[in-house]
MARRO-665424 format. One line per field, with one value per residue (C-alpha): residue number from 1; x, y, z; residue in one letter. Coordinates in steps of 0.001 Angstrom, whole numbers. Layout:
pos <- (NUM / ...)
xx <- (X / ...)
yy <- (Y / ...)
zz <- (Z / ...)
code <- (A / ...)
END
This chain:
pos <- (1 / 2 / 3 / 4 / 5 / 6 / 7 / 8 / 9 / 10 / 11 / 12 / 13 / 14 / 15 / 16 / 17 / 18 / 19 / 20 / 21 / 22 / 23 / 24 / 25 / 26 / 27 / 28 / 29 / 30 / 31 / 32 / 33 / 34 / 35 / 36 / 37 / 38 / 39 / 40 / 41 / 42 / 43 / 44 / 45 / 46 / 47 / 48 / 49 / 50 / 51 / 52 / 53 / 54 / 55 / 56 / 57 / 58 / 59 / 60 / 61 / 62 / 63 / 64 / 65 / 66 / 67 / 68 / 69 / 70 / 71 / 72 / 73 / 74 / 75 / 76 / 77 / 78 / 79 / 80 / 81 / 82 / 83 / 84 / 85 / 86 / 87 / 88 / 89 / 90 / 91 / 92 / 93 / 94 / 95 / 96 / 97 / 98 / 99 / 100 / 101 / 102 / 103 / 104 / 105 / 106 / 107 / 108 / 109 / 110 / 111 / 112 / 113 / 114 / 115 / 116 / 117 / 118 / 119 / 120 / 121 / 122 / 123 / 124 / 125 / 126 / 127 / 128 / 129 / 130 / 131 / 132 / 133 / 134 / 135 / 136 / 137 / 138 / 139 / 140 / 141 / 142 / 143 / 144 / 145 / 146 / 147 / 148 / 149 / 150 / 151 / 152 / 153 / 154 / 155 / 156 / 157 / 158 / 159 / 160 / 161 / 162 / 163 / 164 / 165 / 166 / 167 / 168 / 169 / 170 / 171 / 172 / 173 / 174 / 175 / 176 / 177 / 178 / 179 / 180 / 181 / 182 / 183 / 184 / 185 / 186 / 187 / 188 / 189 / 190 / 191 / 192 / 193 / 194 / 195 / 196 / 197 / 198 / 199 / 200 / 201 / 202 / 203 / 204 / 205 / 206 / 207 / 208 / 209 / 210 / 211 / 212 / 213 / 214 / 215 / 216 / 217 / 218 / 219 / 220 / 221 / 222 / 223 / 224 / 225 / 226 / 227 / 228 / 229 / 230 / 231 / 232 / 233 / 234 / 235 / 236 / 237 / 238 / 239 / 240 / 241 / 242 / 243 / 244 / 245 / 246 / 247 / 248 / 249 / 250 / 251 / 252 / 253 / 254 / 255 / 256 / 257 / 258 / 259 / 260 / 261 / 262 / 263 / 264 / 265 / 266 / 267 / 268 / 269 / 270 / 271 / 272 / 273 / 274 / 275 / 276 / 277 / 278 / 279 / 280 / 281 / 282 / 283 / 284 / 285 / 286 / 287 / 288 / 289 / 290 / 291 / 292 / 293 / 294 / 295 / 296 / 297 / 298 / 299 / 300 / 301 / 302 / 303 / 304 / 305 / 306 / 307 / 308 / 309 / 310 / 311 / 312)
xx <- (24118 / 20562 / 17606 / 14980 / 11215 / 9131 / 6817 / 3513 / 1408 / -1447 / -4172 / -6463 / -10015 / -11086 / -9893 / -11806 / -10299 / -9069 / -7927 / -5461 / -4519 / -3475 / -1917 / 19 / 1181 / 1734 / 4032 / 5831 / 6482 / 5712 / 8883 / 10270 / 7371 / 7305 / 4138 / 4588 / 1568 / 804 / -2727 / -5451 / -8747 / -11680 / -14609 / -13212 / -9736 / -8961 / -8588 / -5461 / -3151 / -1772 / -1117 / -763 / 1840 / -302 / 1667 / -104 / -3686 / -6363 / -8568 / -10734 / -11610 / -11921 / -8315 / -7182 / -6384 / -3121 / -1770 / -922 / -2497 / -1387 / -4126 / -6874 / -8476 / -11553 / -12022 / -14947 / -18650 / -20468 / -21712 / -17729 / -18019 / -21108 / -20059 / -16430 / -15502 / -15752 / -14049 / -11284 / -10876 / -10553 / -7204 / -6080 / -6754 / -9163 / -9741 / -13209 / -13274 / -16751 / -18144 / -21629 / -22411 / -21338 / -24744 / -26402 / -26326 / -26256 / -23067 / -21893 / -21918 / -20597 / -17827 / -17110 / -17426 / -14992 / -12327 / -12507 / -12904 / -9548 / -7443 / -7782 / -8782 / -11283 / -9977 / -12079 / -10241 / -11487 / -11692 / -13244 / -14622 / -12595 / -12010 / -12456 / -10444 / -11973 / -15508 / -13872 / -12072 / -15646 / -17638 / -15309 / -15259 / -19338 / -19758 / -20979 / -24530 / -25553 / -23714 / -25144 / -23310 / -24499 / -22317 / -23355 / -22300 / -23088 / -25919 / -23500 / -21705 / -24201 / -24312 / -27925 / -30602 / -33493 / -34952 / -34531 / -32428 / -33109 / -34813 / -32411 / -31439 / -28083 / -29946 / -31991 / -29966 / -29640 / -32281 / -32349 / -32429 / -32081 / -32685 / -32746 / -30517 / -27313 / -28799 / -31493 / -29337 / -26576 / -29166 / -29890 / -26415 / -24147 / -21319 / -21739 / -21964 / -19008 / -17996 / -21037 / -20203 / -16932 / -18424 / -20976 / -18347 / -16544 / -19487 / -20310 / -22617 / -24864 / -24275 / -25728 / -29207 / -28091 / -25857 / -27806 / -26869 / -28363 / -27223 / -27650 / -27468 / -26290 / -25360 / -23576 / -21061 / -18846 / -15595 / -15706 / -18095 / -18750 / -18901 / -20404 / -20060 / -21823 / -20675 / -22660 / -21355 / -22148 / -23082 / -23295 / -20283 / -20691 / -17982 / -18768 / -16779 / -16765 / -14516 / -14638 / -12811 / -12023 / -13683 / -14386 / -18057 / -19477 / -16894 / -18121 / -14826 / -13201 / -9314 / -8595 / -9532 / -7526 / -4343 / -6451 / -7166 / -3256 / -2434 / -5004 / -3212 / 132 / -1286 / -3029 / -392 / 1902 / 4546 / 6829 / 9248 / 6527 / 4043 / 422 / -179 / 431 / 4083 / 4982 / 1171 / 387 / -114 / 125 / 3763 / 6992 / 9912 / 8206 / 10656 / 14461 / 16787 / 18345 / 20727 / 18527 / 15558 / 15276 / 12046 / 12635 / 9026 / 9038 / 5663 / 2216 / 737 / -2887 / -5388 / -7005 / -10569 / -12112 / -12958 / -10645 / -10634 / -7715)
yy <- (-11641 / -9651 / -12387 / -11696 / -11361 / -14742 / -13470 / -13642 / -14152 / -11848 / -11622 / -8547 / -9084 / -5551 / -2167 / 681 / 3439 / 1066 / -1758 / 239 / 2048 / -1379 / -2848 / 608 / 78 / -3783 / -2938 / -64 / -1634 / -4915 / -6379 / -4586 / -5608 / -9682 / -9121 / -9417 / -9419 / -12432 / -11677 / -8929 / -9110 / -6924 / -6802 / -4636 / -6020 / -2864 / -840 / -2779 / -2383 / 1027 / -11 / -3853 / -6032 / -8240 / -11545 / -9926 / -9711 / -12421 / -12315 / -15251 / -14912 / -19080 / -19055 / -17551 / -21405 / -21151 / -18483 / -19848 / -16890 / -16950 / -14378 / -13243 / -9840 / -8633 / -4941 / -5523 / -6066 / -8224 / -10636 / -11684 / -13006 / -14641 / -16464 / -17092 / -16854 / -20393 / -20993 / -18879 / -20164 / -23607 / -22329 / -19175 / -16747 / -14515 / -10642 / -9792 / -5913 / -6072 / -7674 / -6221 / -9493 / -11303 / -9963 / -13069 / -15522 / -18761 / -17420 / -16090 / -19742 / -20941 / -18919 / -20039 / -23461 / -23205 / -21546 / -24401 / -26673 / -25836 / -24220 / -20820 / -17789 / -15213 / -11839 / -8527 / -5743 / -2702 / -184 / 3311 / 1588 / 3013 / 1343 / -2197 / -3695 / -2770 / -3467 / -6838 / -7213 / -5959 / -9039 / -11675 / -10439 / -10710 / -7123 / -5599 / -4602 / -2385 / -1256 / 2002 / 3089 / 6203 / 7231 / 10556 / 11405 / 13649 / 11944 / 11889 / 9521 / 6789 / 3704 / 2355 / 18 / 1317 / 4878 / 5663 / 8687 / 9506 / 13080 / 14628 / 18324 / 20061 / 22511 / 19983 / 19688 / 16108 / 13437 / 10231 / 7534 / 4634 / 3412 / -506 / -3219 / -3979 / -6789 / -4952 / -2292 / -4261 / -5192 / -1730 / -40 / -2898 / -538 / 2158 / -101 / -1957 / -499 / -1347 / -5065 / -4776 / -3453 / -6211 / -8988 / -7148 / -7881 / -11395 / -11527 / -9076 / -9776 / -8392 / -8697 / -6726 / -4294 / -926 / 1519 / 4730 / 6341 / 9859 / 11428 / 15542 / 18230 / 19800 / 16908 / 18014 / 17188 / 14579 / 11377 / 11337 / 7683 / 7689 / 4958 / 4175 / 834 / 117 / -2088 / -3248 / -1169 / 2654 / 2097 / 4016 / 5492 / 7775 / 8285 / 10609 / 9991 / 12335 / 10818 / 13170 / 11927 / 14058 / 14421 / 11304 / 9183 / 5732 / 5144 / 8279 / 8747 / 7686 / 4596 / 3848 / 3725 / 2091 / -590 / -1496 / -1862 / -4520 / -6066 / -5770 / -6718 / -9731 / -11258 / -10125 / -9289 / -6922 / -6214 / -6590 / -9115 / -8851 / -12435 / -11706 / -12325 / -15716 / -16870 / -17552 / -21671 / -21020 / -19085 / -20212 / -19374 / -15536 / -14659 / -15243 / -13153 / -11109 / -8503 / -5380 / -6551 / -8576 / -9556 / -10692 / -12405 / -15754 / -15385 / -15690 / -18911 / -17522 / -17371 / -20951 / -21487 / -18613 / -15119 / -12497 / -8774 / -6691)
zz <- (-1022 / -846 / -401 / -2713 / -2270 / -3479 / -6685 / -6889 / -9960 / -10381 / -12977 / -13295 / -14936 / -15376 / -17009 / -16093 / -13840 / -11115 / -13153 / -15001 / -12136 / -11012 / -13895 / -14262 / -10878 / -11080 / -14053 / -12429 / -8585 / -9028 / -9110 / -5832 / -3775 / -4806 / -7310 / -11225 / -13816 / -15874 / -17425 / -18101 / -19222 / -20244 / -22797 / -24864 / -25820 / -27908 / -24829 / -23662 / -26729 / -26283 / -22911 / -22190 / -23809 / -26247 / -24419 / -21021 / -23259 / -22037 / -24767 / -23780 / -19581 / -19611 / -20678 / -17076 / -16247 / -18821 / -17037 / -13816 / -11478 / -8158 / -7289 / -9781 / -8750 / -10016 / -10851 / -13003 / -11958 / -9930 / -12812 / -13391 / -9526 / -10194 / -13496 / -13055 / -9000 / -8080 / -11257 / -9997 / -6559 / -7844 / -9372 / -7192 / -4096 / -5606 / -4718 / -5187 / -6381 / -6334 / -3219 / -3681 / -5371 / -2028 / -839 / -2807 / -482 / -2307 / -3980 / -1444 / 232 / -2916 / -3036 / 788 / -170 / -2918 / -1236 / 2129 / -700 / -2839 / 408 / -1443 / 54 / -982 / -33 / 44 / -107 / 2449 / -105 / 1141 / 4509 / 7429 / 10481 / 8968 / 11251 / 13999 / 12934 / 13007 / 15698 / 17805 / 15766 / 16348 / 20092 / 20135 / 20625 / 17768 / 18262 / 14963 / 12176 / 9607 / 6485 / 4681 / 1642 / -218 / -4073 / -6265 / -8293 / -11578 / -9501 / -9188 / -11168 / -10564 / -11573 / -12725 / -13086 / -9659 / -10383 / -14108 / -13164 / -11120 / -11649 / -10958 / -8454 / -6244 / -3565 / -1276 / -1935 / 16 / -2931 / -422 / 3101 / 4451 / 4867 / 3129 / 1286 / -14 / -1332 / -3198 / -6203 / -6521 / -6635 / -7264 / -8434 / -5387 / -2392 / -2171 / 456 / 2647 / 1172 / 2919 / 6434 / 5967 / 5675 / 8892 / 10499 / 9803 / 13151 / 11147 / 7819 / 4489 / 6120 / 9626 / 8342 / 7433 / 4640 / 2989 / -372 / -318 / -4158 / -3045 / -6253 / -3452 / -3212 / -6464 / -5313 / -3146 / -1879 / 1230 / 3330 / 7272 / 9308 / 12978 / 14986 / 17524 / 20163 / 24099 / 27457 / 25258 / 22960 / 19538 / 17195 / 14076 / 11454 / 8316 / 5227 / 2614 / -662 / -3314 / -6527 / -10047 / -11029 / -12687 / -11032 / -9204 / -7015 / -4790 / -5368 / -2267 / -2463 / -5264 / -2866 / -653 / -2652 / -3875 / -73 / 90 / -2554 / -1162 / 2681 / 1936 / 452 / 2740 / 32 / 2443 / 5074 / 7823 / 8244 / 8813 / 9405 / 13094 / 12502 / 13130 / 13961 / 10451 / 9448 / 5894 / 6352 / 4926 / 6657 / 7517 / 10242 / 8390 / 8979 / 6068 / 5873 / 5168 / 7626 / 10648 / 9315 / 5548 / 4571 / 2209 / 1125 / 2570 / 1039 / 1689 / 4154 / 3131 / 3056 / 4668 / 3803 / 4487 / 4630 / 3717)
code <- (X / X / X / X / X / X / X / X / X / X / X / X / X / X / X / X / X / X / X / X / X / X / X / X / X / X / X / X / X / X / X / X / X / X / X / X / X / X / X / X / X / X / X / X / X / X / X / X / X / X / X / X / X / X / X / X / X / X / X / X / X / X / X / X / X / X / X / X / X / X / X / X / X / X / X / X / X / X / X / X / X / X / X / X / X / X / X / X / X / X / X / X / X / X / X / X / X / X / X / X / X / X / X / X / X / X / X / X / X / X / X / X / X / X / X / X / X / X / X / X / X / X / X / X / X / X / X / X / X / X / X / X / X / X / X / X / X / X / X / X / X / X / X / X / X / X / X / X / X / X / X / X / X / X / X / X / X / X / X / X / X / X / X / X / X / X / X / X / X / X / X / X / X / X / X / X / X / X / X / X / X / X / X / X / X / X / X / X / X / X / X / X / X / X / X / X / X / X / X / X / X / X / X / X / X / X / X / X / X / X / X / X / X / X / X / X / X / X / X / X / X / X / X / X / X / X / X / X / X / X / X / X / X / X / X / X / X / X / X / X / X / X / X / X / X / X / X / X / X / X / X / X / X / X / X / X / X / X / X / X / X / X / X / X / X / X / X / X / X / X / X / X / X / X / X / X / X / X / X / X / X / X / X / X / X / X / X / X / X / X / X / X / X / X / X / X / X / X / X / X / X / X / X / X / X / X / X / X / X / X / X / X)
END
């Protein structure tokens, strides 16, 4: 007798590049790693059909309450967070794709509030920011001094408010567009920064206001976005890192971080053979460490991270 994997529900609100990339995925793997698909919703409903069963179609976003989510993820825009987030953690863990909008900080307490309030969790997934983990792991140790986050795109790449890029030329080379605090900067490139959102959650000692970050717009950057990261931390310690994600001219989110982004899914909920609720540690486990025949380690399911923020 094989002992199955418990299934979790999961609703995507979203269908641009990374939304379908998860819903293709979520229809392909699902079912071996514990996850199945039970809603999707975007503006434009037309864009599911050729795709997306029409039983799997949310046509109205209000209507997510029918479906019995388990976990809603948002791969949308910061406004969905705003409108509908609280909404969401009053009936699932929710995944915020877009934690730019995190930077507000009376929804960002909100959001808090809801998910202590209804035992949910609000998950950010880590995205292009490398070395999450260890940003916090140094803030929850109280030795995180300064954190800077420059990420540099080709300027067909950015998504901003404003005119603050509407003259660039293909031969002009790098151009600073941006330099100040993470809080500053979310308002003005809520679809680019969400990966300074992340580092800024990592380091809640900091936060939005603390955290530093520079968007660099460079027609030399054609194939790839670059994302630099300096921590910061007691008597001289400092690590720099450089990522360079492949990404196609005009596009917001580097390839990379697509993968990136589906292991958050699968880690937070800790649907797999190995657990990264610190094994047996977790409250909010069921029965993580039975034995089964193909694993010494055969999860239940992970019923959350309850009331708290959590990065994955």
């Amino acid at each position: 007798m094989t002992d199955k994997l418990p299934v979790m529900r999961i609703g995507v609100v979203g269908y641009g590049h990374l939304g379908q990339y998860l819903v293709e995925r979520l229809q392909r793997e699902g079912a071996q790693v514990g996850l199945t698909l039970v809603f999707v919703w975007n503006r434009n409903t037309d864009k599911l059909r050729e795709s997306v069963a029409e039983e799997l179609i949310l046509h109205n976003l209000p209507d997510f309450t029918d479906r019995g989510a388990d976990v809603i993820v948002e791969v949308c825009h910061p406004k969905i967070v705003k409108d509908f987030g609280v909404q969401f953690l009053s009936k699932a863990h929710f995944l915020v794709g877009s934690p730019s909008a995190l930077s507000d900080p009376q929804l960002n307490q909100e959001l808090r509030q809801a998910a202590e309030h209804h035992g949910g969790t609000l998950y950010v997934p880590s995205g292009a920011l490398w070395g999450g983990q260890d940003i916090l792991r140094l803030n929850d140790s109280g030795s995180l001094k300064a954190l800077f986050i420059r990420m540099s795109k080709h300027p067909s790449c950015f998504r901003l408010t404003g005119d603050v890029l509407s003259d660039w030329t293909e031969d002009e080379g790098r151009r600073v567009l941006f330099s100040g605090s993470v809080a500053e900067l979310c308002p003005v490139a809520p679809n680019n920064v969400n990966t300074m959102a992340a580092a800024a959650i990592a380091a809640g000692t900091l936060g939005f206001v603390g955290v530093q970050g520079e968007i660099v717009s460079d027609t030399a950057l054609s194939d790839y976005h670059v994302v630099e990261v300096e921590v910061t931390g007691a008597n001289g310690f400092t690590v720099h890192t450089v990522r360079r994600n492949p990404a196609k001219l005009g596009a917001v989110t580097g390839s990379a971080t697509y993968n990136s982004f589906w292991s958050s899914l699968l880690g937070g909920f800790c649907c797999r053979r190995v657990c990264v609720c610190s094994m047996n540690q977790c409250e909010n486990m069921k029965g993580c460490l039975t034995s089964g025949p193909s694993s010494p380690f055969l999860l239940s399911v992970c019923k959350g991270h309850g009331g708290r923020v959590y990065l994955c």
